[in-house]
N, CA, C and O atoms as a Tripos MOL2 file, in Angstrom:
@<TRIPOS>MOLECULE
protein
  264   263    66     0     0
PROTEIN
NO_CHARGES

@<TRIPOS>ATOM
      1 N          12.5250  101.3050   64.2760 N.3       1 UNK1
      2 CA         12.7020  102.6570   63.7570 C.3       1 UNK1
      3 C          13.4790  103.5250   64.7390 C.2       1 UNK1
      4 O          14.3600  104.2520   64.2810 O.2       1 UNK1
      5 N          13.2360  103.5160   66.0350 N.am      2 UNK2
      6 CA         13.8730  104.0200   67.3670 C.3       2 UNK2
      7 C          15.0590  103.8680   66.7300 C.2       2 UNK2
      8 O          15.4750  104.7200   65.9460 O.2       2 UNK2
      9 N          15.7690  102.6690   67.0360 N.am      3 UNK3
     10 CA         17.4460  102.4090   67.1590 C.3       3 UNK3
     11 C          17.7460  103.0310   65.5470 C.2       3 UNK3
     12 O          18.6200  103.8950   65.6170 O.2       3 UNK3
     13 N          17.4530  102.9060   64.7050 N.am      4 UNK4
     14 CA         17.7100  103.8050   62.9190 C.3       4 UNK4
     15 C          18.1980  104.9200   63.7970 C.2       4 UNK4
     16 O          19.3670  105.1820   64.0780 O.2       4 UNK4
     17 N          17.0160  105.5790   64.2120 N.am      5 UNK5
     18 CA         16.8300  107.4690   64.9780 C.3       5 UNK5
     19 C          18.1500  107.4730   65.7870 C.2       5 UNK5
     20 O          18.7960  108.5140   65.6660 O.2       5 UNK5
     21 N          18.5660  106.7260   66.4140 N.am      6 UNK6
     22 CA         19.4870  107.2440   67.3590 C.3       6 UNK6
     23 C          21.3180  106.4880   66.7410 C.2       6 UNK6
     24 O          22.4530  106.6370   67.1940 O.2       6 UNK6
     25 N          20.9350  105.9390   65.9110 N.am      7 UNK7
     26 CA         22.4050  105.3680   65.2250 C.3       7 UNK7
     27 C          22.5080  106.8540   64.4210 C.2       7 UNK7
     28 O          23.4990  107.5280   64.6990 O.2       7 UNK7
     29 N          21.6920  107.3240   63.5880 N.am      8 UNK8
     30 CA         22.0410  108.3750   62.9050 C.3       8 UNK8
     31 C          22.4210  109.2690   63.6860 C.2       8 UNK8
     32 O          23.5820  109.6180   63.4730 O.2       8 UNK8
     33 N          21.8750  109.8220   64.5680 N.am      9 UNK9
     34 CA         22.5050  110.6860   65.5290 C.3       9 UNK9
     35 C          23.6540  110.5580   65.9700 C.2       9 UNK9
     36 O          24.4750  111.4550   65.7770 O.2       9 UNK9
     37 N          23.9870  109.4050   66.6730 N.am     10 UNK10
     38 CA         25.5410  109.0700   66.7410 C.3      10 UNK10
     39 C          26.1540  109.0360   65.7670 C.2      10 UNK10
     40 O          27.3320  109.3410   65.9530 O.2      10 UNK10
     41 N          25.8390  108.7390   64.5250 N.am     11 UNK11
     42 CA         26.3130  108.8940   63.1880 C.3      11 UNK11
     43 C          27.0810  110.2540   62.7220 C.2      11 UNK11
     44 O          28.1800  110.5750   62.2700 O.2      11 UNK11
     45 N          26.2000  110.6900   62.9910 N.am     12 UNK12
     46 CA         26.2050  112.3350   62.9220 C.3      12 UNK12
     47 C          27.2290  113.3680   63.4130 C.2      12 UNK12
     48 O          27.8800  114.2050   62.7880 O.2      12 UNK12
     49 N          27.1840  113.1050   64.5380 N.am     13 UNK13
     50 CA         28.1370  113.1130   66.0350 C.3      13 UNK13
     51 C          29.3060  112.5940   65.3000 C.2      13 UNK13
     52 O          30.2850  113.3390   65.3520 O.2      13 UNK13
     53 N          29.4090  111.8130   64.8180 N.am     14 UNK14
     54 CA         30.8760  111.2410   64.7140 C.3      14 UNK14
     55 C          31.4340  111.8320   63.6750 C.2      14 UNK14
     56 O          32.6610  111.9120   63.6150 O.2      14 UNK14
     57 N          30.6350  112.3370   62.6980 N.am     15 UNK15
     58 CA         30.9930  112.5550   61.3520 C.3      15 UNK15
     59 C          31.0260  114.4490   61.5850 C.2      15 UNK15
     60 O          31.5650  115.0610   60.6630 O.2      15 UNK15
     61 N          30.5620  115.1510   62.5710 N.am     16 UNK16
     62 CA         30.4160  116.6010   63.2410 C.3      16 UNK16
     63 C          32.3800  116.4310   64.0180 C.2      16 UNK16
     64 O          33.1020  117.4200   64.1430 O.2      16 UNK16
     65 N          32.7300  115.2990   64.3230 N.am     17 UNK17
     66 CA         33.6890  115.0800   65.2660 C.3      17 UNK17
     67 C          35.2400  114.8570   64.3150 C.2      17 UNK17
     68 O          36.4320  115.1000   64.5040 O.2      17 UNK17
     69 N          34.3710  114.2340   63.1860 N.am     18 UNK18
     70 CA         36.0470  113.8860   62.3170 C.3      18 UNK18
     71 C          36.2260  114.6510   61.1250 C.2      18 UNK18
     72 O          37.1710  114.5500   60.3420 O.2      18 UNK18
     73 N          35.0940  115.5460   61.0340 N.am     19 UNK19
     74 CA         35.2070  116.9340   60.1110 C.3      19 UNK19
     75 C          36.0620  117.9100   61.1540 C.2      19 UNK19
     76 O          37.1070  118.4060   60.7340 O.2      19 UNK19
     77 N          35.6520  118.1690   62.4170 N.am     20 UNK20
     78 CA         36.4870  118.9450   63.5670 C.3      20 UNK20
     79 C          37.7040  118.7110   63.5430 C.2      20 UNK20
     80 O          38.4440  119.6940   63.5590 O.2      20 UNK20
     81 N          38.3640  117.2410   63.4920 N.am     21 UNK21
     82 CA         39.6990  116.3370   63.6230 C.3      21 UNK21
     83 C          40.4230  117.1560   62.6930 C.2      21 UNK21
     84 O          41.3540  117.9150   62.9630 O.2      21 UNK21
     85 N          39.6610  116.8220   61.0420 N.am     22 UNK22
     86 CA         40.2370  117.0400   60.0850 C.3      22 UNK22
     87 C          40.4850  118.8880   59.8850 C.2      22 UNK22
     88 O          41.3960  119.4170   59.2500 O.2      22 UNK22
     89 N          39.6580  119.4050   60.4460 N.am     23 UNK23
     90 CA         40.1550  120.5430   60.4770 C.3      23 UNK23
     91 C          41.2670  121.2060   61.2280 C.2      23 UNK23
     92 O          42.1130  121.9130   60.6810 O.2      23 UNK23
     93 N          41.2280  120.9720   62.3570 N.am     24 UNK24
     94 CA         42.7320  121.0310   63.3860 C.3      24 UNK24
     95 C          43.8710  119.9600   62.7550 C.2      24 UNK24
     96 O          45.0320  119.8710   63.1540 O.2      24 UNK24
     97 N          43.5740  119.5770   62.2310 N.am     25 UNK25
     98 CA         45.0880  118.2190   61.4950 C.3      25 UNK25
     99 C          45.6920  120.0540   60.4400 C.2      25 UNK25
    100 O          46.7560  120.6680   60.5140 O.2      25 UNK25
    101 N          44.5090  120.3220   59.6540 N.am     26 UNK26
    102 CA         45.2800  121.4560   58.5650 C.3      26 UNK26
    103 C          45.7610  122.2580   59.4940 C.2      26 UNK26
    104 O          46.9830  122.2610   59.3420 O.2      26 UNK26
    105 N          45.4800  122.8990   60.3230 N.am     27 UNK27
    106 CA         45.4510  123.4190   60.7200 C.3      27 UNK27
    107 C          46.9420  123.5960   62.0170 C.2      27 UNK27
    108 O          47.3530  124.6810   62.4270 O.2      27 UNK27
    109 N          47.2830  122.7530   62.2710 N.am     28 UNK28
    110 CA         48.1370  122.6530   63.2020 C.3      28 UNK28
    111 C          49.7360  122.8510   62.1880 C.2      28 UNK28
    112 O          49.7510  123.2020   61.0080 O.2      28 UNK28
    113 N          50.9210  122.5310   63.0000 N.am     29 UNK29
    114 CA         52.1560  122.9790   62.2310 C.3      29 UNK29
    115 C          52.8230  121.7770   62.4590 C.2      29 UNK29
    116 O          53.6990  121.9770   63.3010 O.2      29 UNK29
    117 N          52.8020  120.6690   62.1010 N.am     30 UNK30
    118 CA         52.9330  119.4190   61.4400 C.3      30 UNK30
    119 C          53.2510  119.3620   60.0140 C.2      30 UNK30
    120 O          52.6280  120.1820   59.3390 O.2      30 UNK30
    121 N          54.1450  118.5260   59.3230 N.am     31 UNK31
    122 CA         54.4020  118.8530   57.8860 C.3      31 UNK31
    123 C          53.4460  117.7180   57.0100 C.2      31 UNK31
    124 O          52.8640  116.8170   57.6130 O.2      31 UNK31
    125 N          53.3840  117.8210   55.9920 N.am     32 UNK32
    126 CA         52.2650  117.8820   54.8490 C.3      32 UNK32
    127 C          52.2120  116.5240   55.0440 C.2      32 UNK32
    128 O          51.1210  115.9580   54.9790 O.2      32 UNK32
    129 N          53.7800  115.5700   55.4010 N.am     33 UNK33
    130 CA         52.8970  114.1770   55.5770 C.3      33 UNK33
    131 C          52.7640  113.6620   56.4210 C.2      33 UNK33
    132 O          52.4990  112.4790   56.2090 O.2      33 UNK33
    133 N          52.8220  114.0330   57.7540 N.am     34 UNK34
    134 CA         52.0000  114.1290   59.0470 C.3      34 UNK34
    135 C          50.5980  114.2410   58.7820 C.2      34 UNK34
    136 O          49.7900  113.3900   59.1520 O.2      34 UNK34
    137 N          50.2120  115.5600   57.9750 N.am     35 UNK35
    138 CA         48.9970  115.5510   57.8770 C.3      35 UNK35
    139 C          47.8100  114.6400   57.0210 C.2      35 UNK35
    140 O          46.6330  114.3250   57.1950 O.2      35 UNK35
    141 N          48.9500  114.4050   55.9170 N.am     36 UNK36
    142 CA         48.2670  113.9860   55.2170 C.3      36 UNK36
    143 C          47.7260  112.1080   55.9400 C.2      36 UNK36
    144 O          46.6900  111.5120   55.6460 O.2      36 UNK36
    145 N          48.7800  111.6430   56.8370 N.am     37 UNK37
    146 CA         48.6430  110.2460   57.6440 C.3      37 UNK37
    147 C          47.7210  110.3750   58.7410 C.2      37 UNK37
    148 O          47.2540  109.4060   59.3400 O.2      37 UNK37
    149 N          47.5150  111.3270   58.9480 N.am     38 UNK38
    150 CA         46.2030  111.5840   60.4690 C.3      38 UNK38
    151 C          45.1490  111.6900   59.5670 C.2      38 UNK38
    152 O          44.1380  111.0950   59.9410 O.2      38 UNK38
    153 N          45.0360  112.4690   58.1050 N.am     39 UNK39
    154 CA         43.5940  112.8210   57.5240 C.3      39 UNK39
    155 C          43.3150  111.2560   57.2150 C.2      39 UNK39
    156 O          42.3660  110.6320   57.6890 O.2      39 UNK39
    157 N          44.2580  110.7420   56.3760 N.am     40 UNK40
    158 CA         43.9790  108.9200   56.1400 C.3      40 UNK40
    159 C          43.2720  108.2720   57.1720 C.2      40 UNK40
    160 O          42.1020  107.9000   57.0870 O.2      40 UNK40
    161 N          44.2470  108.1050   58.4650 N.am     41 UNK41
    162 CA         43.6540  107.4120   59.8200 C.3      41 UNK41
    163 C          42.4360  107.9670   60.1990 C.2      41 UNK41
    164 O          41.7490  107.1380   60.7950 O.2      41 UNK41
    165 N          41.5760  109.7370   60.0040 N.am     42 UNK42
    166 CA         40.6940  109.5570   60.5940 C.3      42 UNK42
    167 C          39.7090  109.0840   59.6960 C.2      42 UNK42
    168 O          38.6690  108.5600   60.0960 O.2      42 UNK42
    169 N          40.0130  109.2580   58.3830 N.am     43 UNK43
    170 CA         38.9510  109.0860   57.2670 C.3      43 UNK43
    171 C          38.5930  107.5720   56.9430 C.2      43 UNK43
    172 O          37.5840  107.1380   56.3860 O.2      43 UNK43
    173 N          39.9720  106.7120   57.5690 N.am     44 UNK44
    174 CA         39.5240  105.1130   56.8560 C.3      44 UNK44
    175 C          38.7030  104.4560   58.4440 C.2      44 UNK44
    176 O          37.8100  103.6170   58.5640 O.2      44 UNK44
    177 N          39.3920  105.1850   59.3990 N.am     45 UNK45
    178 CA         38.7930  104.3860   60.6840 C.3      45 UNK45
    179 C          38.1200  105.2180   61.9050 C.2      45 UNK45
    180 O          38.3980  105.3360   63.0980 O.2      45 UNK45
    181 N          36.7690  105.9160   60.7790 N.am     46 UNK46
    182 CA         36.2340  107.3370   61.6710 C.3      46 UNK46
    183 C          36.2550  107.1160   63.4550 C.2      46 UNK46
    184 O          36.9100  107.8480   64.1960 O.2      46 UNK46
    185 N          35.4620  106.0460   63.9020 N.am     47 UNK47
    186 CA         35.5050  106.1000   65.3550 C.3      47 UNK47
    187 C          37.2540  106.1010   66.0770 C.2      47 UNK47
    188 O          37.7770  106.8460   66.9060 O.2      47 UNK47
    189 N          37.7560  104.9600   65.3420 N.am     48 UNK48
    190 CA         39.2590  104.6930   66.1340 C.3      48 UNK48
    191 C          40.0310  106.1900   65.5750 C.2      48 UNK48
    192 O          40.5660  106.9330   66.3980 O.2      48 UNK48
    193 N          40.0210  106.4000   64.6330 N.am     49 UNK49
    194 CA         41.0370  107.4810   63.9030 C.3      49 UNK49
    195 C          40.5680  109.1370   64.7300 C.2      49 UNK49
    196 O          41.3700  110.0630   64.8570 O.2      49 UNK49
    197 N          39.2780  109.1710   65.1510 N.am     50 UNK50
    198 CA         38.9580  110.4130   65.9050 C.3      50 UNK50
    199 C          39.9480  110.0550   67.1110 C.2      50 UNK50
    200 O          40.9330  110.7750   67.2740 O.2      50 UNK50
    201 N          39.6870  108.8100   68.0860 N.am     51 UNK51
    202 CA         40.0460  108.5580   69.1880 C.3      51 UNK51
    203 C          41.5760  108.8960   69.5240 C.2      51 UNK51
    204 O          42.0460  109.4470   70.5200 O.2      51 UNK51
    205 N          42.0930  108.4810   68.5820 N.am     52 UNK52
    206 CA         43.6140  108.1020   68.6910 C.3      52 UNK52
    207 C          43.9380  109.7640   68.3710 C.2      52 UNK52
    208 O          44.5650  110.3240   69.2700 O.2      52 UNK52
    209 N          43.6760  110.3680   67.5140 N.am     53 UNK53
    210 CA         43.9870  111.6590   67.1970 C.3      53 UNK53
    211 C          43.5630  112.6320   68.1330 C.2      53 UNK53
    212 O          44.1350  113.7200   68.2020 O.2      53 UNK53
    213 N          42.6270  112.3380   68.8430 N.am     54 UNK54
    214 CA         42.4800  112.9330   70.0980 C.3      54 UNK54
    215 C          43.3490  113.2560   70.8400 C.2      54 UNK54
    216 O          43.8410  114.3360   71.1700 O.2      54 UNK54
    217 N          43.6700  111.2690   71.3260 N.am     55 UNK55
    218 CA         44.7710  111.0000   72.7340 C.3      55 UNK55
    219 C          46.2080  111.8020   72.1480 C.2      55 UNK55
    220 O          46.7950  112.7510   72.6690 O.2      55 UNK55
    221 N          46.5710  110.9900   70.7560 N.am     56 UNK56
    222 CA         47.6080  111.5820   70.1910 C.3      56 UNK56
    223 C          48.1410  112.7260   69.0830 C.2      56 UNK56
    224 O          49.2920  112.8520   68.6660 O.2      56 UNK56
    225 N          46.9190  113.5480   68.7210 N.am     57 UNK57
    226 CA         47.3900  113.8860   67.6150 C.3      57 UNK57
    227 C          47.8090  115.3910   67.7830 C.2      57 UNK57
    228 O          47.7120  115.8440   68.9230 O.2      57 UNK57
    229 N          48.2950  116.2790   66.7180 N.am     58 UNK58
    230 CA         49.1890  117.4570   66.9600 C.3      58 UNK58
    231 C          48.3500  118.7660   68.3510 C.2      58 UNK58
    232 O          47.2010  119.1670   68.1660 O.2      58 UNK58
    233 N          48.9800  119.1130   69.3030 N.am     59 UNK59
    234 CA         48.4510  119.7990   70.1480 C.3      59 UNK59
    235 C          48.3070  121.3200   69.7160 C.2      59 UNK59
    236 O          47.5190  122.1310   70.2010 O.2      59 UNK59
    237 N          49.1320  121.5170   68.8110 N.am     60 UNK60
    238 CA         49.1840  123.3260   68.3090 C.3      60 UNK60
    239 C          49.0090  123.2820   67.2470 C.2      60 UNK60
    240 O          49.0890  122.3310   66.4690 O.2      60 UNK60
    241 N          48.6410  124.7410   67.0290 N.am     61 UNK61
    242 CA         48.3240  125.3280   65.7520 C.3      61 UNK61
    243 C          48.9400  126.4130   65.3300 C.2      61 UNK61
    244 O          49.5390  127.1740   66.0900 O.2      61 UNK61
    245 N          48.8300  126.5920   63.9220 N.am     62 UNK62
    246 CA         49.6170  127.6210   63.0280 C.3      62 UNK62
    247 C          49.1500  129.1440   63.8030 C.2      62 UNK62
    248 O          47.9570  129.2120   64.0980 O.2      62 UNK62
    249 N          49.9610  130.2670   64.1190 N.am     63 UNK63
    250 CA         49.7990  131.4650   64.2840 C.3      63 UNK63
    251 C          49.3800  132.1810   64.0160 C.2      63 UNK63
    252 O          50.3170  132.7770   64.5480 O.2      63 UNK63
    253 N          48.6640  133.0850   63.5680 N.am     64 UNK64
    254 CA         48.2570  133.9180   63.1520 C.3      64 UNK64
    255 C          48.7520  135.1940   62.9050 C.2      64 UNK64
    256 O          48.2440  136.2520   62.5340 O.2      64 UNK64
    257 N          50.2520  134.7050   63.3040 N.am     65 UNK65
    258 CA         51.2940  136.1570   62.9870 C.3      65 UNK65
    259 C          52.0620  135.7020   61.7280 C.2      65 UNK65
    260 O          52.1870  134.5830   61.2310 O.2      65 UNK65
    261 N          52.6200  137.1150   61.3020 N.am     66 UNK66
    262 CA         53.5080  136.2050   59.8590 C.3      66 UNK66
    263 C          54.2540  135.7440   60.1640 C.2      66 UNK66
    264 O          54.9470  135.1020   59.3750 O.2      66 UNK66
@<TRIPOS>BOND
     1     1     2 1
     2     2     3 1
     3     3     4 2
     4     3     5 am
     5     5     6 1
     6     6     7 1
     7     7     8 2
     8     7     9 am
     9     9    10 1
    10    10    11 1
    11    11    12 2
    12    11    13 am
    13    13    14 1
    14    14    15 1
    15    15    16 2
    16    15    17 am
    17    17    18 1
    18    18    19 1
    19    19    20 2
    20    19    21 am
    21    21    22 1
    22    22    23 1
    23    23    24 2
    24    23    25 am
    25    25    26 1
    26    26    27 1
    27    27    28 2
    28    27    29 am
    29    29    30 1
    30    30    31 1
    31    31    32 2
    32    31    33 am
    33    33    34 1
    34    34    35 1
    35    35    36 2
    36    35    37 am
    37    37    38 1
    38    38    39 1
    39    39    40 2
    40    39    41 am
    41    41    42 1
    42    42    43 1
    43    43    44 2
    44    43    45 am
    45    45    46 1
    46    46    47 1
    47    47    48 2
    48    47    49 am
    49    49    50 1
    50    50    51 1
    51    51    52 2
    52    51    53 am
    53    53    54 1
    54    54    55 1
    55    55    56 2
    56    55    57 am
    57    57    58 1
    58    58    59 1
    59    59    60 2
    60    59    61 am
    61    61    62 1
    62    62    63 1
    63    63    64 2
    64    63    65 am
    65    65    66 1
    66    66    67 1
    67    67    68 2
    68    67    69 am
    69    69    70 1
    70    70    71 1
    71    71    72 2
    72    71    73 am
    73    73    74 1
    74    74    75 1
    75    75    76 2
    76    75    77 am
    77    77    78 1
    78    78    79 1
    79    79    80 2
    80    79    81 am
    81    81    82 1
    82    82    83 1
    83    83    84 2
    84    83    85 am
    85    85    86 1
    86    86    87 1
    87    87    88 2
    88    87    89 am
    89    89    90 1
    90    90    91 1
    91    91    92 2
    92    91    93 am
    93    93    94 1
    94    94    95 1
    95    95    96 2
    96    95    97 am
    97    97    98 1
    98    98    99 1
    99    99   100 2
   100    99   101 am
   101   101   102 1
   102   102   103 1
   103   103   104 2
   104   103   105 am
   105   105   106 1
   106   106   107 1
   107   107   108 2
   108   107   109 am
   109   109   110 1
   110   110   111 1
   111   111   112 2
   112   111   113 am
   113   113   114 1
   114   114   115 1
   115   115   116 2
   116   115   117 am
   117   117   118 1
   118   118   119 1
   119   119   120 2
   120   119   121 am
   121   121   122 1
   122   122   123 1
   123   123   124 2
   124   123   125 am
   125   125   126 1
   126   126   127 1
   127   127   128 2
   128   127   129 am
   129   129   130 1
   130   130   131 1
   131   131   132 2
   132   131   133 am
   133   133   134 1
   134   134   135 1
   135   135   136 2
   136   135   137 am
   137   137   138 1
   138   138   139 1
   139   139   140 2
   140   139   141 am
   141   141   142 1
   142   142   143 1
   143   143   144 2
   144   143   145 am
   145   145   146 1
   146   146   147 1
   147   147   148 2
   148   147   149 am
   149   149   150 1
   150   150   151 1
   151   151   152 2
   152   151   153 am
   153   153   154 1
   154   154   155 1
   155   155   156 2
   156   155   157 am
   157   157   158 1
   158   158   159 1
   159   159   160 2
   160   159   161 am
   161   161   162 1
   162   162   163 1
   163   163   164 2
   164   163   165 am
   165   165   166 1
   166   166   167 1
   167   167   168 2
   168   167   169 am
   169   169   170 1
   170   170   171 1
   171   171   172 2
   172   171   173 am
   173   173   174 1
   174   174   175 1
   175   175   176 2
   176   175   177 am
   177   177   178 1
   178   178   179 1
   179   179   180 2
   180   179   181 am
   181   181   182 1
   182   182   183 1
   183   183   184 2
   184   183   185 am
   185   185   186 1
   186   186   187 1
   187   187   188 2
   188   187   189 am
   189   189   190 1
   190   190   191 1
   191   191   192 2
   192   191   193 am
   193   193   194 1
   194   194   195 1
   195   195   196 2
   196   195   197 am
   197   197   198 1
   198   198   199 1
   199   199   200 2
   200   199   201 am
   201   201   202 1
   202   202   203 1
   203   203   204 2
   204   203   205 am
   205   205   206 1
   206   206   207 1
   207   207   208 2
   208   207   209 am
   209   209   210 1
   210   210   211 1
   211   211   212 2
   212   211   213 am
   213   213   214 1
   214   214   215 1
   215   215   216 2
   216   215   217 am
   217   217   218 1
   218   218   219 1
   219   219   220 2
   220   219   221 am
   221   221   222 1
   222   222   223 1
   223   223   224 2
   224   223   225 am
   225   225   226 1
   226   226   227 1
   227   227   228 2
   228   227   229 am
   229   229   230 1
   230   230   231 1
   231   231   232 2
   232   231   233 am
   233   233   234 1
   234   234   235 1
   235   235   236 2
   236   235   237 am
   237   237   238 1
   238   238   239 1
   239   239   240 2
   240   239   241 am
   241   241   242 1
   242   242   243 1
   243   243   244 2
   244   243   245 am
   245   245   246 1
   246   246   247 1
   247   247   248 2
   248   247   249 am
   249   249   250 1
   250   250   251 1
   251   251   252 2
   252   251   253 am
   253   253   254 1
   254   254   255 1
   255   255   256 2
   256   255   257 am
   257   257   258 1
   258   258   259 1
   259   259   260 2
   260   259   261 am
   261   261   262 1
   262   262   263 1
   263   263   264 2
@<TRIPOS>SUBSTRUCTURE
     1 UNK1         2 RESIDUE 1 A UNK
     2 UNK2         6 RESIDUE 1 A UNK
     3 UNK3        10 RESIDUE 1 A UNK
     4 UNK4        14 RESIDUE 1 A UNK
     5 UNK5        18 RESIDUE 1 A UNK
     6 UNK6        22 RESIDUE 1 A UNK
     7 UNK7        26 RESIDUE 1 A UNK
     8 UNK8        30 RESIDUE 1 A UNK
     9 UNK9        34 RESIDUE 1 A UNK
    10 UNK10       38 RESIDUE 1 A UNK
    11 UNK11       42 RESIDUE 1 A UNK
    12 UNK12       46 RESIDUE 1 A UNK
    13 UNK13       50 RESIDUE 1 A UNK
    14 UNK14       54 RESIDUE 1 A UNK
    15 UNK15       58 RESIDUE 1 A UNK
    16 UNK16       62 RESIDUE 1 A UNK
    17 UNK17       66 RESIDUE 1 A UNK
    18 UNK18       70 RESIDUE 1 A UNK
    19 UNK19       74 RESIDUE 1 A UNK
    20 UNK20       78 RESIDUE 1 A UNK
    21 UNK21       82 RESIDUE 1 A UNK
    22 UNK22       86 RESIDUE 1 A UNK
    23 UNK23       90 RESIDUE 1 A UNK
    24 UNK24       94 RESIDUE 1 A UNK
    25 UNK25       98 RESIDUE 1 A UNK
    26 UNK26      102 RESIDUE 1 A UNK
    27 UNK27      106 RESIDUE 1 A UNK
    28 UNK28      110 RESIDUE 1 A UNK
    29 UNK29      114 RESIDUE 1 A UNK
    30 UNK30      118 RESIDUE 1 A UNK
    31 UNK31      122 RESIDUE 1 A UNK
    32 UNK32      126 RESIDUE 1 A UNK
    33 UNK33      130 RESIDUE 1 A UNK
    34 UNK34      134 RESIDUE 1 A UNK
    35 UNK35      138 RESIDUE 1 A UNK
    36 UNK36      142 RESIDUE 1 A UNK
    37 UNK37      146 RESIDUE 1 A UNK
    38 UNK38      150 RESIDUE 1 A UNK
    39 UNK39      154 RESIDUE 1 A UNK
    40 UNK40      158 RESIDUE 1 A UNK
    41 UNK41      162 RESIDUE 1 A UNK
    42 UNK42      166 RESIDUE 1 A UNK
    43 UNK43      170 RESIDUE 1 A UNK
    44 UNK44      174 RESIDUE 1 A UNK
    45 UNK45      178 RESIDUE 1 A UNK
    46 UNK46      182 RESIDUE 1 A UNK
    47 UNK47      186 RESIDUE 1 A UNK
    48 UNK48      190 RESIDUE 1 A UNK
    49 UNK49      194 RESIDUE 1 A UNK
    50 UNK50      198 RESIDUE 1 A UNK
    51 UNK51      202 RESIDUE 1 A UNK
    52 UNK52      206 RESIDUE 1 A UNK
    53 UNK53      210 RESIDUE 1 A UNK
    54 UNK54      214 RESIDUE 1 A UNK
    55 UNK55      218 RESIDUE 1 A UNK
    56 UNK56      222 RESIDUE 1 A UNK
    57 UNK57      226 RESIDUE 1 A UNK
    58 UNK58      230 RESIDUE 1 A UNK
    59 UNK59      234 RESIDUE 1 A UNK
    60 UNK60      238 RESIDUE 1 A UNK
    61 UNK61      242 RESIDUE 1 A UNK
    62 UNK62      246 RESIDUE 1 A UNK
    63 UNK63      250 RESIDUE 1 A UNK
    64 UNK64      254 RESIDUE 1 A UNK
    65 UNK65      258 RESIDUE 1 A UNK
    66 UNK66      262 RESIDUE 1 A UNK
């Protein structure tokens, strides 16, 4: 029952981590199919697709000026 308790947690964690990903992917100024190939990669391969989008994925974000 222990190891269940603590996979979900990491579970959790990961899935708290590639909702975050996926929000900075919209979020950044990359075009629609940039984005749309990072949301794929983190969504089909949550642990590797967070990782890699980490090391590599867009560093900036859209402005907040017009």
């Amino acid at each position: 029952m222990e190891m269940m308790e603590i996979g979900g947690f990491f579970g959790l964690l990961l899935l708290i981590a590639d909702i975050w990903a996926i929000v900075n992917v919209f979020g950044s100024d990359r075009g629609t199919g940039a984005k749309v190939l990072w949301i794929l990669f983190i969504l089909l391969f949550p642990l590797l697709g967070f990782l890699v989008w980490l090391l590599f994925g867009p560093r900036t974000t859209k402005s907040a000026r017009p």
